[in-house]
N, C-alpha and C positions, 0 to 999 in steps of 0.2 A: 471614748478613746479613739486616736485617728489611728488608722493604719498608714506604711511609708507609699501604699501601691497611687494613690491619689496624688501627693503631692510630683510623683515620681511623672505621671504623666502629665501632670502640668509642665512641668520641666521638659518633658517631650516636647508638649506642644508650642513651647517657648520658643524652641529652636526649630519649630517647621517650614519657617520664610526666613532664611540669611538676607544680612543684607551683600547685595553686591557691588562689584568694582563697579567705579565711575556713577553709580546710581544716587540722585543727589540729595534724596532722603537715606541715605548711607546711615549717618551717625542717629538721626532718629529712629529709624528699625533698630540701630545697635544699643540704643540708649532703652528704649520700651523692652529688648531681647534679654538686654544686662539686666534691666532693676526683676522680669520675673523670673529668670534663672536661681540668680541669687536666693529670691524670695521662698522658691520652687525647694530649692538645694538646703535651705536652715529646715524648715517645713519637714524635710525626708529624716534629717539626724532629731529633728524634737518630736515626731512621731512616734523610730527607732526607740528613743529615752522612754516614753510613755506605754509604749508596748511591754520594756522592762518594768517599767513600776507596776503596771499592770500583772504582773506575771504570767504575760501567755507564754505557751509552751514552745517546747524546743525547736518542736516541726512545723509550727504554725513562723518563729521565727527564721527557720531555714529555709523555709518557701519565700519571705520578705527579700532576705538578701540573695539569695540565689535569682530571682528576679528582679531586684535592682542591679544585678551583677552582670544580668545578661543585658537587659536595657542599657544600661550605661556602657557597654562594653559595643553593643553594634551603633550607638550616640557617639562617643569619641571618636571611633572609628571611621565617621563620615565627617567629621569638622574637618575641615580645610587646611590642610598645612600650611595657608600662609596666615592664621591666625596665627600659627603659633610662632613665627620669627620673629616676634617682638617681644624683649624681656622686659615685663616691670616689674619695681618694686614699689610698694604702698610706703607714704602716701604718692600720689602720682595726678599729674595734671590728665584729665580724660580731652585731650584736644584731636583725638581721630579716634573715628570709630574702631578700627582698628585695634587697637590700646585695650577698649570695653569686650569684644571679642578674646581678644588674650585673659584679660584677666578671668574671662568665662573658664577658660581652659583650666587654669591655675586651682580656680573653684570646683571643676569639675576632680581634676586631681587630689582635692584635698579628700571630698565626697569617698574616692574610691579605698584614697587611704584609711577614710573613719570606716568603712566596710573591714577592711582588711586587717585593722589592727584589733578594733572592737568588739568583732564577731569573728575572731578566725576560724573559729569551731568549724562554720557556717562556709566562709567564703572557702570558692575553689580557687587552691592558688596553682594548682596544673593547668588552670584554661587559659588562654590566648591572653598579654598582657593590650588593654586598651592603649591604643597609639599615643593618647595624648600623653597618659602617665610617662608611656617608652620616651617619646621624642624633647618632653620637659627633665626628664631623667637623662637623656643625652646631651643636652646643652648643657646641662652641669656639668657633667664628666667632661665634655670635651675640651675645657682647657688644661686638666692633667691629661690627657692623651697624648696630645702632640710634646710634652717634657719627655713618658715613659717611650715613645715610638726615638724620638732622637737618642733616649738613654741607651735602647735597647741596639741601638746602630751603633753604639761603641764598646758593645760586650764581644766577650770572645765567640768565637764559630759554635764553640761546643755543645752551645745550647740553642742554634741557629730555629731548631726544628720547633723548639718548646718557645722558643720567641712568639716563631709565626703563630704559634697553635695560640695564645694569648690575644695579639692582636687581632686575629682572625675571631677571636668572642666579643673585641671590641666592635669590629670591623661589623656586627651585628647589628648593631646600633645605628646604622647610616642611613637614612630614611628611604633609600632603593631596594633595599634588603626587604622581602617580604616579612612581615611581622610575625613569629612563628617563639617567641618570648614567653616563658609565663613567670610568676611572680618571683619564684624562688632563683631561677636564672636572674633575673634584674636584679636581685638583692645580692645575690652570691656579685656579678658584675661591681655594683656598687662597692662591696666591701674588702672585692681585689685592688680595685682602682684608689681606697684611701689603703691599705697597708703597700702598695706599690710603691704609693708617691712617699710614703713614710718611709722604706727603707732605701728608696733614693737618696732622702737627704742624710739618713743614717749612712748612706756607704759612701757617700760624697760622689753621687753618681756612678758608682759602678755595685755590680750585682753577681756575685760568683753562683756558677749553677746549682749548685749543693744550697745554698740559700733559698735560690727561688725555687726548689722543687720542694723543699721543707717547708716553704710559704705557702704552696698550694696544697700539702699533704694537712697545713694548721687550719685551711680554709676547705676540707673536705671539697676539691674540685674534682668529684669521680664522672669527669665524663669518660667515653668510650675510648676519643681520642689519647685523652691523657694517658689513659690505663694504657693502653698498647704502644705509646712515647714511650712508658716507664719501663714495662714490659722486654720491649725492645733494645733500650739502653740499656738495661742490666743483662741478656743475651749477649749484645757485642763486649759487654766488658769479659763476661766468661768462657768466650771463644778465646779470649787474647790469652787467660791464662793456663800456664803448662799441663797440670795434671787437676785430677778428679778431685785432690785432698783441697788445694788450693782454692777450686769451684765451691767446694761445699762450707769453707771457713768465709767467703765471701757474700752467699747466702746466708752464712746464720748470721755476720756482719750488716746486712742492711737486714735483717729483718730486727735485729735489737734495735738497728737506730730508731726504723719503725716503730717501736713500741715505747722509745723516749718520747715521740712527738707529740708536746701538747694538742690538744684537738680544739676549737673551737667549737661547741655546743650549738646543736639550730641549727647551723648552717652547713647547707653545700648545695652544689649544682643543681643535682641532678635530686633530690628527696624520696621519689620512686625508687632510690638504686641502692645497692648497699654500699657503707665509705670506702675510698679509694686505698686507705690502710687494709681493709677489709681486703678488698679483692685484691691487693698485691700480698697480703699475708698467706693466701691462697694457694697463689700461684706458685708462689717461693716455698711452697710444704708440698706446693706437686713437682716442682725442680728438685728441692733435696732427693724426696723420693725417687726420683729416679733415675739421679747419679748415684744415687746410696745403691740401686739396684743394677746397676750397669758395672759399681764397683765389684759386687759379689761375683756377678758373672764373669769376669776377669778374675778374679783369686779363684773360681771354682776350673773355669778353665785350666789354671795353674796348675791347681791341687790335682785335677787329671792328669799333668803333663807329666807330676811325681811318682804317679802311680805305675807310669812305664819305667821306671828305670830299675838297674839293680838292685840286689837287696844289701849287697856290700856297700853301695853310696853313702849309708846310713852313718853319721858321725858316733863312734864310741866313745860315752863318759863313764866316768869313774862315778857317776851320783844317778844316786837313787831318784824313784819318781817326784816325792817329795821336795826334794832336794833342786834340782833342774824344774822345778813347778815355781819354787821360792827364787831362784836364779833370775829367772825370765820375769816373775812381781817386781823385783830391785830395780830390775833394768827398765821393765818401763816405767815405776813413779821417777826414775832418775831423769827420764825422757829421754833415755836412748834408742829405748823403742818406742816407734810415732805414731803405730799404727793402729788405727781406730778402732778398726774392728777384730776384737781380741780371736773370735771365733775362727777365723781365718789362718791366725797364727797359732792356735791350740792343734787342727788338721794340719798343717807346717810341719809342725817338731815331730807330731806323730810320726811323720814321717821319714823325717831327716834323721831325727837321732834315735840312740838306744840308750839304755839305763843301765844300771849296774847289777850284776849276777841274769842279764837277760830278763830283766822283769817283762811283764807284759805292759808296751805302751799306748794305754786308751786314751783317746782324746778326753772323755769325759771325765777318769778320774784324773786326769792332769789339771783338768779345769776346777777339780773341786780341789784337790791342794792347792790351785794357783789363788782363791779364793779367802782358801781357810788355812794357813800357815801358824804352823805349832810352834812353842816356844822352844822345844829342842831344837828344831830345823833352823829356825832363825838363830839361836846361839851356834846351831854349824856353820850360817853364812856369815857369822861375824867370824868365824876363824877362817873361812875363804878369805873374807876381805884383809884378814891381817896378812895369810900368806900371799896372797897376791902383790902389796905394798910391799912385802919383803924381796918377791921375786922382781920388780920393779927397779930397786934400790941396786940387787943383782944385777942385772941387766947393765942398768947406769953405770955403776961401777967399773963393767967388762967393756964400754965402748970406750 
């Protein structure tokens, strides 16, 4: 049985004398470099195959690709970027060395990807993505790039920031950028750039923000940036609105849409990190909480403010606890009372009103008839609500 670590450095040593510019055994160094590369490179995947039938063990194969992973990863990283400015496809005339050199690349890239898809157990895909993989992975992309960069020049302002933040991960990919890539990022990259250009043509070039923020929430893109874009934008929207009630029905509003969003499986950005649903689901349950908490604090201040006044302010009714407990249940399932938090408005009435023959008015048993309403009681508010229709009819009559 061979092992991959032999044919691996044949493949080293294949490429330890490039050939250079102007040098006029050029295409024979490239032509002897191509045929054992290649040779080098089938050798490492029918070794890999034989180690499986063989059935060595797990750790004996995790040391195989983790050291073709790191060789081939400091090997790509030194080939020449002008190898790779020339794109072919097979079959192909080899009439400059040049051409033999590229398709080294091509073969080296495929190599990387039988690691990665075959053994993923094994391969790391947090480590540094090899150049050659990034910069053959960038020539593909680059011609939907310059379609979604014009696209993105005819969207509205709104989403100026989340543009740039977009191209700015493309903007990675430019061969000056230091290579700082690893696999999951390339892949996430790849699978923005075809749902991009797909919902281009779906929206006839235009791209509403709510869209593309839903595209990146389906594509798990939780980077840092994003999170504090989203963050952000949902803060300025709830300064703008009037009061705390309206803050809070617009967090529970984006966090359901949240929870409609298909997710896309496997992927995201950042794999180390938890999904960007995740951590905006977070955030928006530590927002609730603490306008839910800011709210109390203002109705408790209130209920202080009632505790200074007279005792006469108090409104006199003709109904008993029971009675004004079942008054105040009608009126809010009617939803004329809005107010969330019942407990607020039970210390309220406490205090505001009084009941018939001077009962004693406790907040708590107010709370438990407003709860637990008897079928007598509720037959007395049906004869409220008829006299009140009738006093109504009165009234109309007299104007």
């Amino acid at each position: 049985m061979r092992t991959p670590l032999l044919p691996l450095q044949q493949l080293l040593d294949s490429m330890q004398h490039p050939p250079r510019l102007n040098d006029p055994s050029a295409y024979e160094m490239a032509s002897t470099m191509h045929k054992q590369s290649l040779a080098a490179i089938e050798d490492i995947t029918l070794a890999f195959e034989e180690c499986l039938a063989a059935g060595v063990s797990e750790q004996t194969l995790h040391k195989y690709v983790s050291t073709c992973q790191e060789k081939l990863t400091a090997l790509c990283n030194d080939v020449p970027f002008s190898w790779l400015e020339v794109e072919t496809s097979a079959p192909v005339e080899y009439d400059e060395w040049r051409y033999l050199c590229n398709d080294i690349c091509h073969q080296l890239e495929d190599l990387i990807l039988y690691l990665m898809f075959t053994y993923a157990r094994f391969y790391n895909k947090m480590a540094v993505t090899p150049n050659v993989y990034r910069e053959l992975m960038r020539q593909r992309i680059a011609p939907g790039l310059s379609v979604i960069r014009s696209w993105f020049n005819e969207t509205d302002e709104t989403c100026r920031e989340l543009q740039m933040m977009i191209l700015g991960l493309y903007d990675a990919f430019l061969p000056e950028v230091p290579n700082k890539m690893n696999y999951y990022q390339l892949d996430f990259l790849r699978e923005l750039q075809q749902a991009l250009l797909k919902y281009w043509s779906q929206e006839d070039n235009t791209l509403e923000h709510g869209l593309l923020q839903q595209l990146l929430f389906s594509l798990n893109f939780n980077s840092t940036d994003y999170y504090h874009y989203c963050t952000s934008y949902i803060s300025q929207q709830l300064a703008e609105l009037p009061d705390t009630h309206t803050q809070l029905d617009l967090l529970s509003f984006i966090h359901k849409t949240l929870c409609q969003i298909p997710v896309k499986q496997g992927l995201a950005y950042s794999h180390d990190a938890p999904s960007i649903i995740a951590l905006l689901k977070e955030w928006l349950q530590v927002e609730s909480k603490y306008l839910q908490s800011r709210m109390k604090r203002h109705s408790s201040k209130s209920v202080k403010k009632f505790k200074t006044l007279p005792e006469n302010f108090k409104l006199q009714t003709s109904m008993t606890l029971p009675e004004l407990a079942a008054f105040f249940r009608i009126l809010k399932e009617a939803g004329i009372i809005e107010n969330r938090n019942m407990q607020d408005v039970f210390r309220l009435l406490a205090l505001c009103f009084s009941v018939q023959k001077k009962e004693a008015f406790e907040g708590s048993l107010f709370q438990s008839n407003y709860y637990h309403i008897s079928g007598e009681t509720l037959k007395k508010m049906e004869d409220l609500a008829h006299s009140l229709v009738r006093k109504t009819h009165q009234l109309k009559k007299g104007l």
